[in-house]
N, C-alpha and C positions, 0 to 999 in steps of 0.2 A: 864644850865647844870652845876650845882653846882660855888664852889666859885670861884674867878677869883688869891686868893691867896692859894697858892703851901705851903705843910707843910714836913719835914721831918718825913717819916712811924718810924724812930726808936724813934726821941727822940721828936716831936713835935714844932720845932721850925719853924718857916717860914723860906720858900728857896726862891732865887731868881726865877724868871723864866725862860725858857730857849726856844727857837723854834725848833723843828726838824722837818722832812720833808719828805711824804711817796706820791710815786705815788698812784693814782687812776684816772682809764679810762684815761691814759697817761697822766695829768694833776700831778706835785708836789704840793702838799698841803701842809700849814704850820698847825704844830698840837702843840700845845702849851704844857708842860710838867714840872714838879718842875725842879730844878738844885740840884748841890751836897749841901749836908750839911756842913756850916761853924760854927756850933758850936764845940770848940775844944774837950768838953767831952763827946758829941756821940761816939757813936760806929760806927757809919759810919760818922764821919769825913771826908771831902774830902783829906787834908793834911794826912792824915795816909798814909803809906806803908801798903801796901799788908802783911798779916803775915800767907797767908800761904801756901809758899814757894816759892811763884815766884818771879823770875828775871826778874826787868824791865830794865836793861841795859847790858852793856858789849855785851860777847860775845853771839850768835842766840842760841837759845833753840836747845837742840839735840847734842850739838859740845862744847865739852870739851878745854880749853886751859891747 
């Protein structure tokens, strides 16, 4: 079922691999999947911020300080 190395869809570099994990017939199953992109001049970057517009710290979404 194709190849066993994981590519970044934006800029084509290889990603690590990663495992995540979905029941079936109550059983979790490991399903194997690329990881974030580490090359710094994609566009999907894993180190990038968000830009556009969320807040990932401070204070809860919804609640003004």
């Amino acid at each position: 079922m194709g190849s066993d190395e994981h590519v970044c869809p934006v800029c084509g570099q290889p990603v690590e691999s990663v495992v995540r994990r979905h029941k079936t017939l109550g059983a979790w199953v490991p399903v194997w999947k690329g990881g974030p992109c580490r090359n710094p001049e994609c566009e999907a970057y894993a180190g990038r911020t968000a830009e556009s517009g969320e807040d990932h710290g401070g204070a809860p979404a919804g609640k003004s300080s």
